[in-house]
N, CA, C and O atoms as CSV, one atom per row, in Angstrom:
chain,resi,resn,atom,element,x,y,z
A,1,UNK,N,N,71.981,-26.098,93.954
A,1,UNK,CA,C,70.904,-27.048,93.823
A,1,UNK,C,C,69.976,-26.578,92.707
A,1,UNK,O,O,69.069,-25.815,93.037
A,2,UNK,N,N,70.061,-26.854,91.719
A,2,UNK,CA,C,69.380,-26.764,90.539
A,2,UNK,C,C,68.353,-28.073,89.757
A,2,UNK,O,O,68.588,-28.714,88.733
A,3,UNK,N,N,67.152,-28.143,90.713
A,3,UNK,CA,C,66.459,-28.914,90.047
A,3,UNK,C,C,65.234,-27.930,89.016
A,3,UNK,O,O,64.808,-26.776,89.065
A,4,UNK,N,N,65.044,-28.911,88.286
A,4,UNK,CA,C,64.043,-28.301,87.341
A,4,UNK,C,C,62.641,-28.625,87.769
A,4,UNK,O,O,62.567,-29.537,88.592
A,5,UNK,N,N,61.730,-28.177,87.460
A,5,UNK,CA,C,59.889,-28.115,87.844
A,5,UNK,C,C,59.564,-27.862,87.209
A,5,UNK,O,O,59.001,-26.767,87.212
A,6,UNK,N,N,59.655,-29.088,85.449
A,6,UNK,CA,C,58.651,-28.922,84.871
A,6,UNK,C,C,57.311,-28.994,85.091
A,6,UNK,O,O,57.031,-29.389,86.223
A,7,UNK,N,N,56.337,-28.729,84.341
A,7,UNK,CA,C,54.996,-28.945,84.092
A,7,UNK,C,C,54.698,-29.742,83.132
A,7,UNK,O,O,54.956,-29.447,81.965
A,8,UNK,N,N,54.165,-30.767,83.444
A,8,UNK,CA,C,54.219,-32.082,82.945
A,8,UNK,C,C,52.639,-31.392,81.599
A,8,UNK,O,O,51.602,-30.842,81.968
A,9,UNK,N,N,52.961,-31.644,80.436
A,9,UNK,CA,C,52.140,-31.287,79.582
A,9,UNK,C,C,51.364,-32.140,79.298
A,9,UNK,O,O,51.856,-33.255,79.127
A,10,UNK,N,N,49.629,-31.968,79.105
A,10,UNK,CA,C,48.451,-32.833,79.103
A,10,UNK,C,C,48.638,-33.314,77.569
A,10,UNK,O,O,48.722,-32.766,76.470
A,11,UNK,N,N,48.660,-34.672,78.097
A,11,UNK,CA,C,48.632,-35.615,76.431
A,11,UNK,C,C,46.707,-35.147,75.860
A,11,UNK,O,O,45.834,-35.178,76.728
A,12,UNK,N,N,46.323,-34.748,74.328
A,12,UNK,CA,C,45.404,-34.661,74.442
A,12,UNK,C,C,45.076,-35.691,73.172
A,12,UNK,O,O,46.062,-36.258,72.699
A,13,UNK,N,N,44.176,-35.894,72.760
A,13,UNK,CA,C,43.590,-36.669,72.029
A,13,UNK,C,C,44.209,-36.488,70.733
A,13,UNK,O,O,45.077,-37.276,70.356
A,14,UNK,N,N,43.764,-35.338,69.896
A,14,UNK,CA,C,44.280,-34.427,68.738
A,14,UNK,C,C,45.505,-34.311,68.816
A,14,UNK,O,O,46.061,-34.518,69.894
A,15,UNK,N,N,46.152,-33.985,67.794
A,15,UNK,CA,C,47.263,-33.759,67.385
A,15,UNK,C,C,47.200,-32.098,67.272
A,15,UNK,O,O,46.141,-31.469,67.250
A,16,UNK,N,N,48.165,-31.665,67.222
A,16,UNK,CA,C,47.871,-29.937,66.800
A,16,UNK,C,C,48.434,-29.949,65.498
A,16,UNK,O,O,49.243,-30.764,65.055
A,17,UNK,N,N,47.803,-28.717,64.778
A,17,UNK,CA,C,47.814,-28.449,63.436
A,17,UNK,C,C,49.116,-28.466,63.443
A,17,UNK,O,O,49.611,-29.519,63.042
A,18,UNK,N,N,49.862,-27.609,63.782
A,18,UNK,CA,C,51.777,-27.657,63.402
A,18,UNK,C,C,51.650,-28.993,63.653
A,18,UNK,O,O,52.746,-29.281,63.173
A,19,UNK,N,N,51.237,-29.995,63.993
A,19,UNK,CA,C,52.069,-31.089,64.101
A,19,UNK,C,C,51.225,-32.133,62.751
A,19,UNK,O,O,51.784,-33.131,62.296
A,20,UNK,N,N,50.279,-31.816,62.427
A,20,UNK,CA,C,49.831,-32.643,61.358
A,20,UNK,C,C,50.321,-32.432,59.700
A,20,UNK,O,O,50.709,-31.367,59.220
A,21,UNK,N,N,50.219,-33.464,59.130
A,21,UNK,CA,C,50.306,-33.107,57.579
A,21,UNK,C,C,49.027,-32.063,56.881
A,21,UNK,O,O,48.115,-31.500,57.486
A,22,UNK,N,N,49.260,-32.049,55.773
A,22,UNK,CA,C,48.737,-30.947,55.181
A,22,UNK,C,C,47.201,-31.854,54.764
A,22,UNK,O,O,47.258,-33.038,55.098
A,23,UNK,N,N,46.151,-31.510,54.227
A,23,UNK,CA,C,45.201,-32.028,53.601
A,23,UNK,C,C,45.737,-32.822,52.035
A,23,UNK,O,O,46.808,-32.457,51.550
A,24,UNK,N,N,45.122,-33.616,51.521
A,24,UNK,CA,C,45.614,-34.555,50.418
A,24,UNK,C,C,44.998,-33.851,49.281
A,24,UNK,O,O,45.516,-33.829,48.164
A,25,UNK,N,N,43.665,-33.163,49.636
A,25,UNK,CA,C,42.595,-32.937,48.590
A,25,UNK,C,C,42.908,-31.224,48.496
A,25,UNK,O,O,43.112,-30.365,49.355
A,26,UNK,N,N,42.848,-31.211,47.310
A,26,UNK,CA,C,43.085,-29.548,47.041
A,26,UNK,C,C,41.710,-28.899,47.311
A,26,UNK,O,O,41.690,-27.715,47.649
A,27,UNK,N,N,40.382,-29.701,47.164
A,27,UNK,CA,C,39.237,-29.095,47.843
A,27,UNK,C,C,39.317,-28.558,49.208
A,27,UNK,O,O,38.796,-27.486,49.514
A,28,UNK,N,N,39.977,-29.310,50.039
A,28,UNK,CA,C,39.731,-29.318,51.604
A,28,UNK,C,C,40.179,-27.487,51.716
A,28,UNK,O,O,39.539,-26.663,52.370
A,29,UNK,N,N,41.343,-27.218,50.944
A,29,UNK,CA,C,41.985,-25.816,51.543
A,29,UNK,C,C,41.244,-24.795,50.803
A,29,UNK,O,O,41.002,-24.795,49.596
A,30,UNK,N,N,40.960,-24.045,51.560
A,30,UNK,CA,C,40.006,-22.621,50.799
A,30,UNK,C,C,40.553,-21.624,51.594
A,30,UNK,O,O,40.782,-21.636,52.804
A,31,UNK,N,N,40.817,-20.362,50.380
A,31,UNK,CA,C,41.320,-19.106,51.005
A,31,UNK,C,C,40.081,-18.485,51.625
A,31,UNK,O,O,38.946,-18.866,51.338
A,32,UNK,N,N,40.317,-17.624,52.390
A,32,UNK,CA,C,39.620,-17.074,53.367
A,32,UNK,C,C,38.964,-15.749,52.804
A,32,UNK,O,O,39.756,-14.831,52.596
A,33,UNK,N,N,38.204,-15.618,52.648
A,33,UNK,CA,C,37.080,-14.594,52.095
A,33,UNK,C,C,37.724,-12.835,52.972
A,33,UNK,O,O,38.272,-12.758,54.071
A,34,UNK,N,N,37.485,-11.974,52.270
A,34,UNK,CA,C,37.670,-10.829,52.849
A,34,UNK,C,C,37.197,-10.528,54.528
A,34,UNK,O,O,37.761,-10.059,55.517
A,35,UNK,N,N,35.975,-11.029,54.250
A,35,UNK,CA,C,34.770,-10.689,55.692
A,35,UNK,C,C,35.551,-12.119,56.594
A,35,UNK,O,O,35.276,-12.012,57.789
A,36,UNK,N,N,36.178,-13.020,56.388
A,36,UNK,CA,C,36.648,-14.076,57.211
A,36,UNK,C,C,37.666,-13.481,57.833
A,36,UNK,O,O,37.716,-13.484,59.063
A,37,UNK,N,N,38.990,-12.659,56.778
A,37,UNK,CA,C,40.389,-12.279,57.598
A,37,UNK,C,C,39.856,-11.072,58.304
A,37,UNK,O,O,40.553,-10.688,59.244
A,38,UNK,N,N,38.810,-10.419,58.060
A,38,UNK,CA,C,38.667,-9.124,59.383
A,38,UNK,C,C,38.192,-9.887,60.516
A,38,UNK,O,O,38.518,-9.536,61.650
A,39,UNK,N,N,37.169,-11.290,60.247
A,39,UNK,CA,C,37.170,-11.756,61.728
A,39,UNK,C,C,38.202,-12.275,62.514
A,39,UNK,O,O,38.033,-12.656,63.672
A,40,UNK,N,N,39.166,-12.297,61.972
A,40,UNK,CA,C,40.713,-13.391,62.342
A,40,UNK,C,C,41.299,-12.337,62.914
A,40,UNK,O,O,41.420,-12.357,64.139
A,41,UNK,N,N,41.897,-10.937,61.986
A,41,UNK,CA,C,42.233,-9.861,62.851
A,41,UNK,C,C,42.213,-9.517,63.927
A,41,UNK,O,O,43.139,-9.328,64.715
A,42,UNK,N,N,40.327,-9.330,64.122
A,42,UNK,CA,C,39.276,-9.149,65.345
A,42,UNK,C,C,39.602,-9.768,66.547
A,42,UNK,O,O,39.614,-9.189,67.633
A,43,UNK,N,N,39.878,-10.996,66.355
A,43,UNK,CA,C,40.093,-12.001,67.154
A,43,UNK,C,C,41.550,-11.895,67.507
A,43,UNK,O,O,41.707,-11.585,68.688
A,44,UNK,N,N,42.694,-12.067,66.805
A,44,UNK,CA,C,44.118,-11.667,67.003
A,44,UNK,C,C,43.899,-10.662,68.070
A,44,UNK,O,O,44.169,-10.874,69.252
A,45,UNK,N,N,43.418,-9.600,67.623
A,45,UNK,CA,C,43.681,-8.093,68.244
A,45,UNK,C,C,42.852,-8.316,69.779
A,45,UNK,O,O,43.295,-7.674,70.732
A,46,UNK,N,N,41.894,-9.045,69.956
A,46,UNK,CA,C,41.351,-9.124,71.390
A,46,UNK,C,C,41.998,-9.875,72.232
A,46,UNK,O,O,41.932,-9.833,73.460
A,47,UNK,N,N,42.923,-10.890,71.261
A,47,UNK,CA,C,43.903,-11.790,72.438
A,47,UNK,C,C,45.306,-10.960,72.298
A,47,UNK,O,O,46.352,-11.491,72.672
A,48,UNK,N,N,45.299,-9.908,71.858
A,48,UNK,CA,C,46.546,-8.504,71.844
A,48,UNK,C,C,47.960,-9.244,70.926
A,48,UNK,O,O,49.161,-9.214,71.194
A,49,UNK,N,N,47.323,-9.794,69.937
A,49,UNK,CA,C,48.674,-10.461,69.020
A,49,UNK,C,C,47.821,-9.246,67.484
A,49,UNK,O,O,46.698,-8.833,67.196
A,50,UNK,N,N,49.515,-9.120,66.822
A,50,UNK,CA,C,49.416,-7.762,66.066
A,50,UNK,C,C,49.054,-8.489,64.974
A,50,UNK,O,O,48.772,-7.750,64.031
A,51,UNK,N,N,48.978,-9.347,64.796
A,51,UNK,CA,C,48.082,-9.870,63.242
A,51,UNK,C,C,47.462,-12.196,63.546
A,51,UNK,O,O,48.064,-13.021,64.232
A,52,UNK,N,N,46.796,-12.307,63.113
A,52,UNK,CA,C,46.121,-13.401,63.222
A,52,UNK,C,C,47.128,-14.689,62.891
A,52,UNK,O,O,47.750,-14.675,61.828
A,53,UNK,N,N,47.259,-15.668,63.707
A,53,UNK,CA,C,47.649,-16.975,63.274
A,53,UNK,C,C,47.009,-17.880,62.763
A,53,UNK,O,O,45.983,-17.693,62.108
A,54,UNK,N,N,47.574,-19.099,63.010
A,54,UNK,CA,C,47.036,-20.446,62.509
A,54,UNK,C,C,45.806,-20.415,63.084
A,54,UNK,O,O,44.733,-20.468,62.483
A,55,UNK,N,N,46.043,-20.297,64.709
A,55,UNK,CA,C,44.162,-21.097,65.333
A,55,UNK,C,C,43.350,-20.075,64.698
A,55,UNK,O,O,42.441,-20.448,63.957
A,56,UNK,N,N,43.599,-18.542,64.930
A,56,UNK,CA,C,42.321,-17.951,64.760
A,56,UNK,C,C,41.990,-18.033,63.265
A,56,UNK,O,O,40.811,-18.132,62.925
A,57,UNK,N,N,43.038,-17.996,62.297
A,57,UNK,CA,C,42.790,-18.579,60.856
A,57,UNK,C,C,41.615,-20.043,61.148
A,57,UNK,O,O,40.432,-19.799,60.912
A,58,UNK,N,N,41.950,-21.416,61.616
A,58,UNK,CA,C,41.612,-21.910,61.998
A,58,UNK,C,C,40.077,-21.828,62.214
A,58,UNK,O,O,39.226,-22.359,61.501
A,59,UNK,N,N,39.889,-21.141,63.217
A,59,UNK,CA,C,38.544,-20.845,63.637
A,59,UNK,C,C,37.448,-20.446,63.079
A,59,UNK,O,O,36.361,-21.011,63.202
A,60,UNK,N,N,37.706,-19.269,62.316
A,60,UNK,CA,C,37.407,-18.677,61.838
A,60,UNK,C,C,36.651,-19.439,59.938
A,60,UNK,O,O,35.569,-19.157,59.424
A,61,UNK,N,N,37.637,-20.292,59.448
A,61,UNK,CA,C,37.068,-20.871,58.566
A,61,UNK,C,C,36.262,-22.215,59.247
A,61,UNK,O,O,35.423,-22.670,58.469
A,62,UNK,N,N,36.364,-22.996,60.656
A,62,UNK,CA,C,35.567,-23.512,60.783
A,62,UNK,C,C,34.180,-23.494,61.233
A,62,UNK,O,O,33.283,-24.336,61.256
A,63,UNK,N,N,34.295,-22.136,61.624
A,63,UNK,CA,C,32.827,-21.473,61.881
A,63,UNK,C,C,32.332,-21.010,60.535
A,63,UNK,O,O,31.176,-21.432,60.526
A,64,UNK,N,N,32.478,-20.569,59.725
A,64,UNK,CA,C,31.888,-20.468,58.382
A,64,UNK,C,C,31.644,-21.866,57.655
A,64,UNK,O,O,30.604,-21.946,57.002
A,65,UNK,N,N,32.550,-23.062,57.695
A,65,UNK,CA,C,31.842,-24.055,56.829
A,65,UNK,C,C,31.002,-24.794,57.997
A,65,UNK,O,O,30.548,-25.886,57.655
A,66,UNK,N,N,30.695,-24.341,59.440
A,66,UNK,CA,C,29.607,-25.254,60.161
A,66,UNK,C,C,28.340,-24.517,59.599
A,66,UNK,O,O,27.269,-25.065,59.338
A,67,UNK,N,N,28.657,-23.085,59.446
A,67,UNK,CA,C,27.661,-22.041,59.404
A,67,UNK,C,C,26.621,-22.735,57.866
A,67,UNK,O,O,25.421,-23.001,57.803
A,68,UNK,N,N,27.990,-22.865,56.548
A,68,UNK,CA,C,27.389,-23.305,55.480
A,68,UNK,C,C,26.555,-24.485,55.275
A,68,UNK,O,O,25.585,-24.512,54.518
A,69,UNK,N,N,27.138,-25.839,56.260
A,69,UNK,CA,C,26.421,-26.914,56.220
A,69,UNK,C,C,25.213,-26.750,57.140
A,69,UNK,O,O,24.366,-27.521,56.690
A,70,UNK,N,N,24.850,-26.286,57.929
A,70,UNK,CA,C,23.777,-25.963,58.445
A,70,UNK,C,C,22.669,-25.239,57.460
A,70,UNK,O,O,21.469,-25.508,57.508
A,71,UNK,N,N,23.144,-24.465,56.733
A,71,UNK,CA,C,21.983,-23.923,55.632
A,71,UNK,C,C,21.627,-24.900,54.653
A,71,UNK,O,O,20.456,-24.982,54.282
A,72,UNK,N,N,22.801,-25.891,54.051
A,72,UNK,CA,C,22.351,-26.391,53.208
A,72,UNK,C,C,21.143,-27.638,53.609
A,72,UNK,O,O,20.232,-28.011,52.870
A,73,UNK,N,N,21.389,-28.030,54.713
A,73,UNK,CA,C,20.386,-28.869,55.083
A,73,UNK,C,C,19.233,-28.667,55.582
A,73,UNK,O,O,18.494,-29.619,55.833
């Protein structure tokens, strides 16, 4: 008797990054500043993964451009 029990996965609003296209505008993508990839590291290494992915890449530049638009205004 081999039934399966999946876990039915939550539809969410967003799409996830692997699943989207890339940006159109060559503005939108910015490399990540020195002081950005030690926070990505930081972050990798506290969730115990040996170097940083997409989200904490991710994160990490969207907390710096909320950080920037907040000053400029």
């Amino acid at each position: 008797m081999s039934t399966s029990h999946r876990k039915k996965k939550k539809k969410t609003s967003r799409a996830s990054p692997w699943n989207k296209r890339n940006p159109k505008s060559a503005q939108r993508s910015k490399r990540l500043t020195p002081a950005q990839k030690a926070t990505a590291r930081r972050r990798a290494k506290k969730a115990g993964r040996p170097y940083p992915n997409l989200v904490d890449n991710m994160h990490v530049a969207a907390k710096s451009s909320k950080s920037k638009s907040k000053s400029r205004s």
